[in-house]
C-alpha positions as CSV (number, residue, x, y, z in Angstrom):
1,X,-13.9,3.4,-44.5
2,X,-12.5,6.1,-42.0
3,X,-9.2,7.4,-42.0
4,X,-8.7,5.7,-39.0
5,X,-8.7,2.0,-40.0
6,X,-7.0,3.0,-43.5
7,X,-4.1,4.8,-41.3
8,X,-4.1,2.0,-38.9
9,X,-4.3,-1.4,-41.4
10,X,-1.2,0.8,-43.7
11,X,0.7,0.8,-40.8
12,X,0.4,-3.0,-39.6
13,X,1.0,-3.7,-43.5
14,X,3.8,-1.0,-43.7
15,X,5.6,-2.7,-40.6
16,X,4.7,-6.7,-40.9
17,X,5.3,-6.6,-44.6
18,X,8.8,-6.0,-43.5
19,X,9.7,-7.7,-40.2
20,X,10.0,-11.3,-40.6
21,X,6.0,-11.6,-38.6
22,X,3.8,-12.3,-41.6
23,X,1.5,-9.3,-42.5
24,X,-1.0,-10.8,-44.6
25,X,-1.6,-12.8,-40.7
26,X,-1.7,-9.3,-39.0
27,X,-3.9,-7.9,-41.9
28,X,-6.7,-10.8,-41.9
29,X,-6.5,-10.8,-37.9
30,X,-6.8,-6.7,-37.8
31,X,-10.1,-6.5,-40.7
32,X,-12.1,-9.3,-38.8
33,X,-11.6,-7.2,-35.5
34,X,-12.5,-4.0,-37.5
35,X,-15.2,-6.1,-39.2
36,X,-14.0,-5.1,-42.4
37,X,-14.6,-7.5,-45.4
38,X,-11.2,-8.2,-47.5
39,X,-13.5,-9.4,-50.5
40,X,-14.6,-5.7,-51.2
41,X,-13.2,-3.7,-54.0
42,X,-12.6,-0.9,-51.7
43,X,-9.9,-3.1,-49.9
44,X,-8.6,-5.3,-52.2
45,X,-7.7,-1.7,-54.4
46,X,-6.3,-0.9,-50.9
47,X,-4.2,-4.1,-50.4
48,X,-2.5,-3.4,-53.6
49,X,-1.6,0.0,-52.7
50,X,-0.3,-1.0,-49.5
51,X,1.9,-3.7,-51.5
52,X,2.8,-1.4,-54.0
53,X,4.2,1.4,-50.4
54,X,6.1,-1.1,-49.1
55,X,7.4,-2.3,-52.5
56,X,8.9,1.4,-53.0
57,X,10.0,1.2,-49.1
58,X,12.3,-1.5,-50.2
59,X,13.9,-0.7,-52.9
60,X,14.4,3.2,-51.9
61,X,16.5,1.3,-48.3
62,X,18.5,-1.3,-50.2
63,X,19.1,0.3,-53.5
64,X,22.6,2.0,-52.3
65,X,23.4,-1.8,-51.1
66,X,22.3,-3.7,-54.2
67,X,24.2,-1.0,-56.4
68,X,27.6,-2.6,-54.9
69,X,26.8,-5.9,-55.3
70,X,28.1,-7.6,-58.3
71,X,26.3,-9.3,-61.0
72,X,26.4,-13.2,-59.3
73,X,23.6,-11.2,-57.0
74,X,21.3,-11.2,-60.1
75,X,22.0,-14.4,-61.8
76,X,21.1,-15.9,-58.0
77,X,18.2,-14.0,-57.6
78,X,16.7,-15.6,-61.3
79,X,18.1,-19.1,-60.1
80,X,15.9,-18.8,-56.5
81,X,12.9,-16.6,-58.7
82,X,12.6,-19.9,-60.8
83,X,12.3,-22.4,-58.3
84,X,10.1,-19.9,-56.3
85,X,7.7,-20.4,-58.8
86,X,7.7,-23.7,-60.3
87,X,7.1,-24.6,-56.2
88,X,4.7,-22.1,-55.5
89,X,2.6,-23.5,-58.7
90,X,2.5,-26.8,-58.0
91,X,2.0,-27.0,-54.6
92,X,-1.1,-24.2,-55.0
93,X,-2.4,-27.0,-57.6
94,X,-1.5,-30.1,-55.3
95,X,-3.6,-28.2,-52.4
96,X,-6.5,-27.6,-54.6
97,X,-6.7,-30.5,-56.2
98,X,-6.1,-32.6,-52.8
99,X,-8.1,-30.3,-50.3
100,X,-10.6,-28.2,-51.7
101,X,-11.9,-31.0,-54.5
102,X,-10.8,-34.3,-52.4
103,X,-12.1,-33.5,-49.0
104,X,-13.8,-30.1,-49.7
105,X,-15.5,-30.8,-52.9
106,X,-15.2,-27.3,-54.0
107,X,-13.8,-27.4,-57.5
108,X,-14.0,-24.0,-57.7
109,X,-12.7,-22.6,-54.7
110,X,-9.8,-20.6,-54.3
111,X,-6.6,-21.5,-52.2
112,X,-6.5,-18.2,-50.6
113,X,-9.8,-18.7,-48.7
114,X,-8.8,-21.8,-47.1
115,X,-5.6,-20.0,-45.6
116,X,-6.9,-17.6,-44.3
117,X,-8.8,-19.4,-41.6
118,X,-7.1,-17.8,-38.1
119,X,-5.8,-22.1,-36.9
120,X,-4.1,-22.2,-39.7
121,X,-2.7,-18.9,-39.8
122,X,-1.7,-19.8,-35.6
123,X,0.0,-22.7,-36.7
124,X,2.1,-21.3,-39.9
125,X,3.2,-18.0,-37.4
126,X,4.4,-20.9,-35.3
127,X,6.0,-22.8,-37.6
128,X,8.1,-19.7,-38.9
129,X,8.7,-18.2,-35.6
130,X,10.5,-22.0,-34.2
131,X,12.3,-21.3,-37.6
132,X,13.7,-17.7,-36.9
133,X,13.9,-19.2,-33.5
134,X,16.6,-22.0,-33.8
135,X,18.2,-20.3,-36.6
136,X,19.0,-16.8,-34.2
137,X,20.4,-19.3,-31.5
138,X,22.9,-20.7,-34.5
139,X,23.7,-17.6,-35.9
140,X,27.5,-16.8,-36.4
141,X,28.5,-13.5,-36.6
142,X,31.8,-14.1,-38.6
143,X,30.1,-16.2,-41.1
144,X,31.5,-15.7,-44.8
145,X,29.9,-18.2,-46.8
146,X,29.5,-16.9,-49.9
147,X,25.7,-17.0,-51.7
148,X,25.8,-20.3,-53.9
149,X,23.4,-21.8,-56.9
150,X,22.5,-24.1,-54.2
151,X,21.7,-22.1,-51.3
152,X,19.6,-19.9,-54.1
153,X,17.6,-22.8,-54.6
154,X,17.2,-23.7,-51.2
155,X,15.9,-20.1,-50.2
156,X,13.9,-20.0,-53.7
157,X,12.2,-23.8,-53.0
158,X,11.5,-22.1,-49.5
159,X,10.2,-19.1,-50.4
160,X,7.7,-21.1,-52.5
161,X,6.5,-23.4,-50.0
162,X,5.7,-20.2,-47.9
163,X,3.3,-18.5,-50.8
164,X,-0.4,-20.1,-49.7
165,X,0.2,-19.9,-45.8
166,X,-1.0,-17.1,-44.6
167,X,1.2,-16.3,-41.7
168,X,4.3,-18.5,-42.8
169,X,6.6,-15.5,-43.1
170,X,8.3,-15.2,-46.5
171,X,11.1,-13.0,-45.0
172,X,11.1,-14.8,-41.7
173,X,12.0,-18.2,-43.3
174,X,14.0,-17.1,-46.5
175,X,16.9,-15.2,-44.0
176,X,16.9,-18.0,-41.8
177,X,17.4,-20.3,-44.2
178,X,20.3,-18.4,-45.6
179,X,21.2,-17.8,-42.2
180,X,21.6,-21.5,-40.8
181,X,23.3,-21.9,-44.7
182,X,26.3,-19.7,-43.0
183,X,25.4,-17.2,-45.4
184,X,26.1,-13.4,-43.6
185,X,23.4,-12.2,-42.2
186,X,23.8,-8.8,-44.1
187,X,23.6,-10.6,-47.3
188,X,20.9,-13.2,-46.3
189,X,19.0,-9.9,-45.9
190,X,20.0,-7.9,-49.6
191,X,18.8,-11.3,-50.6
192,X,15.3,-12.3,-49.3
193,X,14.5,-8.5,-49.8
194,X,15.6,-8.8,-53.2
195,X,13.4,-11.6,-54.5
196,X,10.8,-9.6,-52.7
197,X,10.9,-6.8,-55.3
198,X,10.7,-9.6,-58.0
199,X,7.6,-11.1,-56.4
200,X,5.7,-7.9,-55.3
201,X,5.1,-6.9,-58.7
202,X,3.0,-10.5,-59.7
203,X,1.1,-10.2,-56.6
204,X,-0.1,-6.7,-57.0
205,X,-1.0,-7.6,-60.4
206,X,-3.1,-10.4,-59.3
207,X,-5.0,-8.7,-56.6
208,X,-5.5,-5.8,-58.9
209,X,-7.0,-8.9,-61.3
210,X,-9.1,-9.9,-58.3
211,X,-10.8,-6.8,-57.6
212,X,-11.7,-6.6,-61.7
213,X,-13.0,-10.1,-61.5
214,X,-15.0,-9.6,-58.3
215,X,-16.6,-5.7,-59.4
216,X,-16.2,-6.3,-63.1
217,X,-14.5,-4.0,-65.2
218,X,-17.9,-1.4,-65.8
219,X,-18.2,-1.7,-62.2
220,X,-14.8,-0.5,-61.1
221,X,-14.6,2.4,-63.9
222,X,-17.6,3.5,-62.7
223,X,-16.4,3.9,-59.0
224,X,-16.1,7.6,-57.6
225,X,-12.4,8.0,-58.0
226,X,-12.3,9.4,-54.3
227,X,-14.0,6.2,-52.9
228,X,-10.9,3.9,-54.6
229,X,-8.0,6.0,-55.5
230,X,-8.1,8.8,-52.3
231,X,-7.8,6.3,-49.5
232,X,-5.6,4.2,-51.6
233,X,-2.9,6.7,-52.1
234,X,-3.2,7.7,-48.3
235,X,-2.4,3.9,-47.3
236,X,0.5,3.8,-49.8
237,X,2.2,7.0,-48.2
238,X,1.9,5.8,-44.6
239,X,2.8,2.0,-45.7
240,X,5.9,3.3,-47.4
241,X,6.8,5.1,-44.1
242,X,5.9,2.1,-41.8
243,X,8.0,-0.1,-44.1
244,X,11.5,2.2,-43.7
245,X,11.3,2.0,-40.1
246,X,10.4,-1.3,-40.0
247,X,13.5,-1.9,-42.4
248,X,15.6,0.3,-39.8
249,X,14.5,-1.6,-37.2
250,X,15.6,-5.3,-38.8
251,X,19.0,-4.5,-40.0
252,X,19.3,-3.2,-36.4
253,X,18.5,-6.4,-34.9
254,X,20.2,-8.7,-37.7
255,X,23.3,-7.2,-37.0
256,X,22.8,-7.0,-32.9
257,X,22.0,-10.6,-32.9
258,X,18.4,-10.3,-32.0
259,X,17.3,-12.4,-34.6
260,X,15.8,-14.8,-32.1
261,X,13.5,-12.5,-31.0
262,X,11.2,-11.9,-34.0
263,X,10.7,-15.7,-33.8
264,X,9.7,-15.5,-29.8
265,X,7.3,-12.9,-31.1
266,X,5.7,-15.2,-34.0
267,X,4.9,-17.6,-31.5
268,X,3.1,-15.9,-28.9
269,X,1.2,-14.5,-31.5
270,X,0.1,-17.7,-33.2
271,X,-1.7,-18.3,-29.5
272,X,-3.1,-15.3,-29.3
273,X,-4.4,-15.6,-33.0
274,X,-5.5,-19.2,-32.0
275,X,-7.5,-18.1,-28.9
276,X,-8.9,-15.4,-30.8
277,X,-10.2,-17.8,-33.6
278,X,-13.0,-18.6,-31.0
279,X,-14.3,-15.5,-30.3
């Protein structure tokens, strides 16, 4: 792959990771237009590098926050972490078992392949983005309502529906959740970001699972280091970059009031994605 495209996908990852767009709908859209396959070791290894950039993006920007938070902050993010993945497991199972065996008859095909299909990615993008939408036009900017067990589990339940979309913003729908919850919007944002540090970790590990099960182990080990590991670390650098000013960039417009805007984005770009899914 040229440094080009490895420079170019870090930095949609880096930035749509982060704004409240949906990157793995950006990423899919971006590799079929570069004709890249996402199946190949050499960019699944990438994808978790790019995860693993952003990952260190967010907690090198919020960590002075969090470190002033007190201790309820944790015991909410465990409360919305444990409904994030009961949800997330059983609807993945529901879908599977309904979709891909019921009307698919693929009993062994994986939940990711179905999502990533670009009409269902257009209609997840616009989904989240009449979310962000409706929730920026009842945004209060005196709000004080504090975080409670139950608005945790609302943003964890959420956050667990949003999982096997592809394009269904996790950010995008956990802050506006919080937000139309009268939670601040400062906090609503510590928070989703928060529970993204707790899930990054899980989905690295799995895509890094992926690429062993697709190359097998022998495979893999026996890859020149400079074809995996080079363009890998390059991606993570300019990812981690990408993902502080994208972070700059949404406090900016959380606290401006331009919420709304982010979800006017989403939907132009779920048509745009749509027409594209027919060329």
């Amino acid at each position: 792959m040229s440094i080009f495209k490895i420079v170019l996908l870090s930095l949609i990852q880096g930035v749509a990771e982060l704004l409240p767009i949906s990157s793995s709908a950006h990423v899919i859209v971006a590799e079929k237009w570069m004709g890249l396959d996402p199946s190949t070791p050499e960019m699944t290894f990438l994808l978790v590098m790019l995860h693993t950039g952003t990952m260190f993006s967010v907690l090198f920007y919020f960590w002075p926050r969090w470190r002033k938070l007190k201790m309820d902050f944790l015991k909410m993010i465990v409360i919305a972490t444990a409904f994030t993945g009961v949800v997330g497991l059983l609807l993945k199972k529901l879908i599977e078992k309904v979709i891909l065996e019921s009307f698919l008859g693929e009993s062994q095909g994986e939940i990711e392949q179905l999502f990533k299909s670009l009409p269902l990615i257009s209609a997840s993008l616009l989904l989240v983005g009449l979310l962000i939408f409706f929730s920026g036009l009842k945004d209060k900017k005196g709000a004080k309502k504090a975080l409670s067990s139950k608005m945790s589990i609302l943003v964890g339940i959420v956050q667990g529906l949003c999982l096997p979309f592809r394009g269904f913003s996790r950010s995008g729908s956990t802050i506006s959740t919080a937000i139309l919850g009268g939670v601040p919007r400062q906090l609503a944002e510590d928070f989703s970001f928060a529970l993204a540090v707790v899930l990054t970790p899980p989905i690295i590990f799995l895509e890094f699972h992926r690429l062993l099960k697709a190359s097998g182990a022998d495979g893999f080990v026996g890859a020149e280091v400079s074809q995996l590991v080079l363009p890998g670390l390059m991606g993570m650098f300019f990812s981690f970059i990408a993902g502080l000013f994208a972070l700059r960039w949404l406090s900016a417009w959380l606290e401006q009031g331009k919420w709304k805007y982010f979800g006017v984005y989403c939907i132009l770009a779920s048509g745009v994605i749509f027409g594209s899914s027919f060329f």
